[in-house]
Kinemage of the C-alpha trace (Angstrom):
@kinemage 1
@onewidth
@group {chain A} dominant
@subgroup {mainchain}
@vectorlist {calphas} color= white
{ca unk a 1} P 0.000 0.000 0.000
{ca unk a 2} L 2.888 2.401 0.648
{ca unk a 3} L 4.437 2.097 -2.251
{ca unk a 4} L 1.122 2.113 -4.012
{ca unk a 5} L 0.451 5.043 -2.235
{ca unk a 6} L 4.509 6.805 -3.650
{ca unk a 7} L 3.846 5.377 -7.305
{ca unk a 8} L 0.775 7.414 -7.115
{ca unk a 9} L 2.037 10.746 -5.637
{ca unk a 10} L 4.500 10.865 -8.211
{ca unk a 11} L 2.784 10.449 -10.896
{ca unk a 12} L 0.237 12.902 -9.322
{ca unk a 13} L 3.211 15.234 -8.760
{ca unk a 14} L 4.166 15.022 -12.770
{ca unk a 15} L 1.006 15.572 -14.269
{ca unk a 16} L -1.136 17.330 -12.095
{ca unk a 17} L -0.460 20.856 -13.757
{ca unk a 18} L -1.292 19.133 -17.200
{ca unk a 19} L -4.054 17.170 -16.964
{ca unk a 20} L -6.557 18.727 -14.400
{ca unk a 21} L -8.876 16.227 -14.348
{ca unk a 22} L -6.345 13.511 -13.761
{ca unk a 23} L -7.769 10.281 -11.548
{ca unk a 24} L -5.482 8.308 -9.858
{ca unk a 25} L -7.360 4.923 -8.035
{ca unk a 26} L -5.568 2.852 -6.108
{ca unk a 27} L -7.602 -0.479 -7.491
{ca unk a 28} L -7.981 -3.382 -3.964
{ca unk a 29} L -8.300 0.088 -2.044
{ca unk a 30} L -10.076 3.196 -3.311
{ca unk a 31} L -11.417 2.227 -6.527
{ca unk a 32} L -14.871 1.667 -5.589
{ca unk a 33} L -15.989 3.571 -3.220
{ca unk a 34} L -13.156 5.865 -2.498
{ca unk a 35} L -11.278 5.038 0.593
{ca unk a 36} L -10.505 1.239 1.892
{ca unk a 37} L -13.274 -1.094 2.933
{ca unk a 38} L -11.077 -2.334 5.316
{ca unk a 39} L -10.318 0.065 7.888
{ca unk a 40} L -6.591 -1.228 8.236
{ca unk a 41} L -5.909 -0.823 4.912
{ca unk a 42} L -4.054 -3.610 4.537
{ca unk a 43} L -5.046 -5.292 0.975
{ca unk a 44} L -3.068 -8.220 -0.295
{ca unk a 45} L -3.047 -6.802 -3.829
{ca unk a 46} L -3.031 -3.019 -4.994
{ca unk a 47} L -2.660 -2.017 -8.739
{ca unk a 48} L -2.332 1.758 -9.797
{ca unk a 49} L -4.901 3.122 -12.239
{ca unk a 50} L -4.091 7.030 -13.853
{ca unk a 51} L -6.521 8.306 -16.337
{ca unk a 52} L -7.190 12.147 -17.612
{ca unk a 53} L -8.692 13.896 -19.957
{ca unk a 54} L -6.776 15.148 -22.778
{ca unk a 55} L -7.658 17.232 -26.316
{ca unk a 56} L -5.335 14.652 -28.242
{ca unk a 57} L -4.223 11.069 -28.540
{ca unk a 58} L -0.892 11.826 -28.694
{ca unk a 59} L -1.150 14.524 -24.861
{ca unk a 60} L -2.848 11.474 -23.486
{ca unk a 61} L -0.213 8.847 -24.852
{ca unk a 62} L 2.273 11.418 -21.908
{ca unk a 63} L 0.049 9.680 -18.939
{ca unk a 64} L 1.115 5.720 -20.087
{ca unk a 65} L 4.722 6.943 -20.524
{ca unk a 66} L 4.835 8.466 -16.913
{ca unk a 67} L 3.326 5.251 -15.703
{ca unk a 68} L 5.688 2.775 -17.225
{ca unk a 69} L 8.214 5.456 -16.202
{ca unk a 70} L 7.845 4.276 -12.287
{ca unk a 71} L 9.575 0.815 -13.826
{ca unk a 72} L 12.913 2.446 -13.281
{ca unk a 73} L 12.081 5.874 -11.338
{ca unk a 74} L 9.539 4.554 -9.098
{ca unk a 75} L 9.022 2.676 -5.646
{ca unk a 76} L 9.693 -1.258 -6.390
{ca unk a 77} L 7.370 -3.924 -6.720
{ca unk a 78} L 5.677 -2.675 -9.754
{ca unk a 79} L 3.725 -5.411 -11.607
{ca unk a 80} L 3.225 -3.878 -15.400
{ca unk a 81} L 1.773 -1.029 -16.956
{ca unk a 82} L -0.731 -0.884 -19.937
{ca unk a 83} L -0.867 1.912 -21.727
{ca unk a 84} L -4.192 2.415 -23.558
{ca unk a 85} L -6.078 6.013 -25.135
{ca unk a 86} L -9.599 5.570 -25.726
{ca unk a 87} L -11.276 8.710 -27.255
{ca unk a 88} L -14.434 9.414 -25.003
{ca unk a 89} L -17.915 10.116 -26.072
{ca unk a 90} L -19.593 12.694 -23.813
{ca unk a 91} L -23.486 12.766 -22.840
{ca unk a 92} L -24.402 16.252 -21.777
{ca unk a 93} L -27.893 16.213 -19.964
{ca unk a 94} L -29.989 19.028 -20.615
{ca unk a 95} L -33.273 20.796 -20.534
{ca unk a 96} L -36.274 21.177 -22.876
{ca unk a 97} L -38.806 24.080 -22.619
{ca unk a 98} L -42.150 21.960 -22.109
{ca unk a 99} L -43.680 24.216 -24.703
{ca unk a 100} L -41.193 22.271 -27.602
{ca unk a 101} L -41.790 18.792 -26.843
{ca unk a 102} L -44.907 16.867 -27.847
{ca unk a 103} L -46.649 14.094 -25.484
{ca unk a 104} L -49.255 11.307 -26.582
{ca unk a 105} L -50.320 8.075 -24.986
{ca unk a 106} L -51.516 5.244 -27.368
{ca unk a 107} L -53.360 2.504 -26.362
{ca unk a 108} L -53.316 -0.578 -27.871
{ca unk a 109} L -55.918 -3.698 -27.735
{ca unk a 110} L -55.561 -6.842 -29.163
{ca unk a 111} L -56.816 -10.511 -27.642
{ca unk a 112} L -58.061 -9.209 -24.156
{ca unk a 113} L -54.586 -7.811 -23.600
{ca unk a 114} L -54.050 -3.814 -23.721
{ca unk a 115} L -50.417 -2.158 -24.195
{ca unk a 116} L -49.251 1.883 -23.503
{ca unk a 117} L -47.252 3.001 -25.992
């Protein structure tokens, strides 16, 4: 966990000022739900996870190299890297003045059975 815990404040300390929305989840520990489960915080297995948003494939290719980076400037014990960009599609929820949208309810009968549409 401690060295989990170095891995992932230097990476943090790196590429903080270029990625602002950098994530850094310490997966067996704070993945899920933030902090540990277990109150000791004493997993058997920890695996770093670093992920940002960037406006290019190459700017977000900088994140894997930092990460495979900790091989030889990083706390021992690491256990492999991946380095993966995946272009993100964004859903934006919004609002629709009532007075544009159209409502209808349709009901449908057929052999004793009736359906809402």
């Amino acid at each position: 966990m401690a060295r989990a815990r170095l891995a992932a404040d230097i990476i943090a300390e790196r590429l903080d000022d270029q990625f602002p929305d950098l994530r850094i989840d310490l997966i067996g520990s704070t993945s899920l739900h933030g902090r540990a489960l277990d109150a000791t915080e004493r997993p058997y297995e920890v695996r770093l996870r670093v992920a940002a948003r960037a406006d290019s494939a190459a700017v977000a290719a900088i994140i894997g190299d930092e990460v495979e980076a900790l091989y030889t400037n990083g706390p021992a014990g690491g256990g492999g890297a991946r380095k993966l960009v995946n272009e993100q599609v964004g859903i934006v929820s919004t609002l629709i003045d009532r007075s544009r949208v159209s409502t209808a309810v349709t009901i449908r009968e057929w052999a004793g059975h009736a359906e809402t549409v």
